[in-house]
C-alpha positions in Angstrom: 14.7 -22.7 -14.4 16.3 -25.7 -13.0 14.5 -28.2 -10.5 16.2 -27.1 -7.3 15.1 -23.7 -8.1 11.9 -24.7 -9.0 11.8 -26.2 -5.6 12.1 -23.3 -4.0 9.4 -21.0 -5.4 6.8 -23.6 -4.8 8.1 -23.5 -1.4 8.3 -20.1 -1.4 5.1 -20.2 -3.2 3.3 -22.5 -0.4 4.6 -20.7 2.4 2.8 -17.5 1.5 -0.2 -19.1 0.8 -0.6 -20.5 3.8 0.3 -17.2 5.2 -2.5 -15.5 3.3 -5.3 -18.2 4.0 -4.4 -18.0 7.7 -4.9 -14.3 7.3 -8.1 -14.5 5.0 -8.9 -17.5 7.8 -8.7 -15.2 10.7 -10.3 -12.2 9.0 -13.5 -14.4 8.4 -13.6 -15.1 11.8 -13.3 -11.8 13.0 -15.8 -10.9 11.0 -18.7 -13.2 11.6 -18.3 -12.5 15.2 -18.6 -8.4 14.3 -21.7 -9.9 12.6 -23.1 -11.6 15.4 -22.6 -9.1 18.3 -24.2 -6.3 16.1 -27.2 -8.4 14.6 -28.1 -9.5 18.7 -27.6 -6.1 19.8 -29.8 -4.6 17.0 -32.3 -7.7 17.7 -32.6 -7.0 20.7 -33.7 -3.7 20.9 -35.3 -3.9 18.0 -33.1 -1.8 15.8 -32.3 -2.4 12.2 -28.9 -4.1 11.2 -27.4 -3.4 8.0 -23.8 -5.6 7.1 -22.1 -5.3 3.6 -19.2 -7.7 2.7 -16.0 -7.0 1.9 -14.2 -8.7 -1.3 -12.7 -11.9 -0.6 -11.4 -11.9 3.1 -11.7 -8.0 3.3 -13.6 -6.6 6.2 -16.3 -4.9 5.3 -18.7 -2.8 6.4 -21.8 -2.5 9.6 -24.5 -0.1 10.4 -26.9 -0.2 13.5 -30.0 2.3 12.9 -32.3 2.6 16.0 -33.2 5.1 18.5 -32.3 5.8 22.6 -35.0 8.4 24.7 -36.9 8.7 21.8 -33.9 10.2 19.3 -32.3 8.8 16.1 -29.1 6.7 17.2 -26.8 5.0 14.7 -23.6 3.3 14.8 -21.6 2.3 11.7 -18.1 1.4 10.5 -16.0 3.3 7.7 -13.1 2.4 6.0 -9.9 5.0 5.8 -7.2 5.4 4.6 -4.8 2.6 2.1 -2.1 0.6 2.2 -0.3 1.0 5.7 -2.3 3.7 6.7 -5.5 1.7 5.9 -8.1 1.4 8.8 -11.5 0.9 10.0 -13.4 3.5 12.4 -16.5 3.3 14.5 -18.6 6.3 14.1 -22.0 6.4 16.9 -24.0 9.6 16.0 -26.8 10.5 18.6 -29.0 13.7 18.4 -28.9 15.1 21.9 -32.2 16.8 22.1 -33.9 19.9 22.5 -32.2 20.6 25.6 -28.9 20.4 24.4 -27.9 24.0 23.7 -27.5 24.3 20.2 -25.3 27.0 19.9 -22.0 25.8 21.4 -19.4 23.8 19.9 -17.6 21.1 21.6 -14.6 18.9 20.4 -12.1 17.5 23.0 -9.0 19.1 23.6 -5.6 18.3 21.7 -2.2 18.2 22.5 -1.9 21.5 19.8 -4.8 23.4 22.1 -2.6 22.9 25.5 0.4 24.0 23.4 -1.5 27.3 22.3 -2.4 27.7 25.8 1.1 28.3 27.0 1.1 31.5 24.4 -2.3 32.9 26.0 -4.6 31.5 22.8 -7.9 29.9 25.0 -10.7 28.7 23.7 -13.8 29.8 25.6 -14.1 28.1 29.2 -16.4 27.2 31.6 -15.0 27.6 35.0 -14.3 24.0 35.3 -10.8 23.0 35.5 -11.0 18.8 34.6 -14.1 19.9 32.2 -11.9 22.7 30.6 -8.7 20.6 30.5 -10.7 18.1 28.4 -12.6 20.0 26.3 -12.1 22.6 23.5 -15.7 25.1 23.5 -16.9 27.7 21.0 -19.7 29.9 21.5 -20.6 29.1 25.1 -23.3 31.3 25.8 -24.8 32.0 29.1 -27.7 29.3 28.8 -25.0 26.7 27.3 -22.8 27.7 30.4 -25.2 26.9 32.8 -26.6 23.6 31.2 -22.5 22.1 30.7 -22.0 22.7 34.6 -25.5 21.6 35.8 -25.7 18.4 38.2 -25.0 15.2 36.4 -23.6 16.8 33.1 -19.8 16.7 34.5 -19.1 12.9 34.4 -20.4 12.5 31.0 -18.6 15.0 29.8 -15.4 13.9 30.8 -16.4 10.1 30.4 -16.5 10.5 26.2 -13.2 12.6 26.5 -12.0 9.8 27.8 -13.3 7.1 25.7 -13.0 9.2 22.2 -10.3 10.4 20.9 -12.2 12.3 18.3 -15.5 13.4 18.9 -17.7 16.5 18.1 -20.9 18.3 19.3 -22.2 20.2 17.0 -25.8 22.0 16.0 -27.0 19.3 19.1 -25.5 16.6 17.5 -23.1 14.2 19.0 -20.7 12.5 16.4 -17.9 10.4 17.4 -15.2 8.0 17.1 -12.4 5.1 17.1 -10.2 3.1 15.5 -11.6 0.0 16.0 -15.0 -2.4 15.8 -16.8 -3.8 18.5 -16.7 -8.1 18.4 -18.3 -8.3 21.9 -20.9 -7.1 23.5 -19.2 -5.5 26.2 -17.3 -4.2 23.9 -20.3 -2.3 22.3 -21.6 -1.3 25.6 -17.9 0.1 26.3 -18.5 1.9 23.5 -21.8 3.6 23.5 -22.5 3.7 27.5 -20.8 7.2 27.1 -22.9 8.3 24.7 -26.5 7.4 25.9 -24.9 8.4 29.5 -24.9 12.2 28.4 -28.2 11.7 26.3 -29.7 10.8 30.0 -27.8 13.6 31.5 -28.9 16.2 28.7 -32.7 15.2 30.0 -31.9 15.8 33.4 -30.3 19.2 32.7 -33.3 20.3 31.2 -35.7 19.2 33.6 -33.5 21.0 36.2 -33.8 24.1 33.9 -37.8 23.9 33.4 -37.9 23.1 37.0 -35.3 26.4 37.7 -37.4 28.8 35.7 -40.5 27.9 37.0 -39.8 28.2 40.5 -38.3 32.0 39.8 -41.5 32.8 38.1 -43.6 31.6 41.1 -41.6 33.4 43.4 -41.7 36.8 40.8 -45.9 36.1 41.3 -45.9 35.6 44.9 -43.6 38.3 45.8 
């Protein structure tokens, strides 16, 4: 190898190290403000933090473990995917409560779910044109029916359509997702407001149904 060409693969050589430490550089930053927004937020709602490293500049991984109303609550990172298609998700889990209706299946409606549409294959609906335009239901049983279309469950509804992509509600339980990690605070509040939006509006819908059945059985006594 002669000097001139020597030359160049240390200049090569320097050039993509400096590329790869301005990476690593801009990872580690990225990452200790990931680290910092989730420790305040757990801090200060007294939740537990959990944070494992990734090797060398990697981005690793972040876990928030608390509760909202009184139900488990967690929020944690995943890595998918490798190579090009590697990439990191956001997955909030929230148990909805008792008076969520078990039963029914909800998972928000795809581009392959209109399609089928235009051939007469529905999934089950609720009467709601924006709510069934947004959301793909199974099993939707009279007491589910009437709990989904209640006062103050509409917005919420559509609001995590609209924020996830992906999403599920199944056996009560809320799971879902995005492509991405909060760094701010407003971005974590962008992210679960949705969620604890519908926890609040599952309470509601209950207490209108306790409140609904109670008053029928008064008026069954009195009449």
């Amino acid at each position: 190898m002669t000097g001139i060409q020597i030359g160049i693969f240390a200049s090569v050589f320097g050039v993509g190290l400096g590329a790869a430490s301005l990476i690593g550089y801009v990872r580690w930053q990225h990452w200790k403000q990931q680290l910092q927004t989730w420790q305040d937020f757990a801090t200060t709602r007294g939740w537990r933090f959990m944070a494992t490293p990734g090797f060398m500049y990697s981005a690793g991984t972040l876990e928030l473990k608390g509760s909202h109303a009184g139900r488990p609550f967690t929020v944690e990172t995943e890595h998918r995917g490798q190579g090009k298609t590697f990439h990191i998700v956001t997955i909030v889990r929230h148990k909805l409560g008792d008076g969520f209706p078990r039963e029914v299946t909800i998972r928000p409606e795809k581009a392959g779910d209109t399609f089928l549409k235009l051939f007469g294959v529905k999934d089950e609906e609720l009467g709601d044109a924006s709510l069934d335009d947004a959301l793909n239901l199974t099993n939707v049983t009279p007491r589910a029916r009437a709990i989904l279309l209640s006062a103050g469950m509409r917005r919420p509804l559509l609001n995590l359509a609209h924020v996830f992509e992906t999403f599920s509600i199944e056996n009560g339980v809320l799971s879902a997702e995005v492509i991405a990690v909060p760094r701010t605070t407003i971005e974590m509040y962008g992210l679960l407001t949705p969620v604890r939006e519908l926890a609040d509006a599952v309470r509601g819908a209950l207490g209108q149904t306790r409140s609904g059945a109670e008053s029928t059985g008064q008026e069954g006594a009195n009449s």
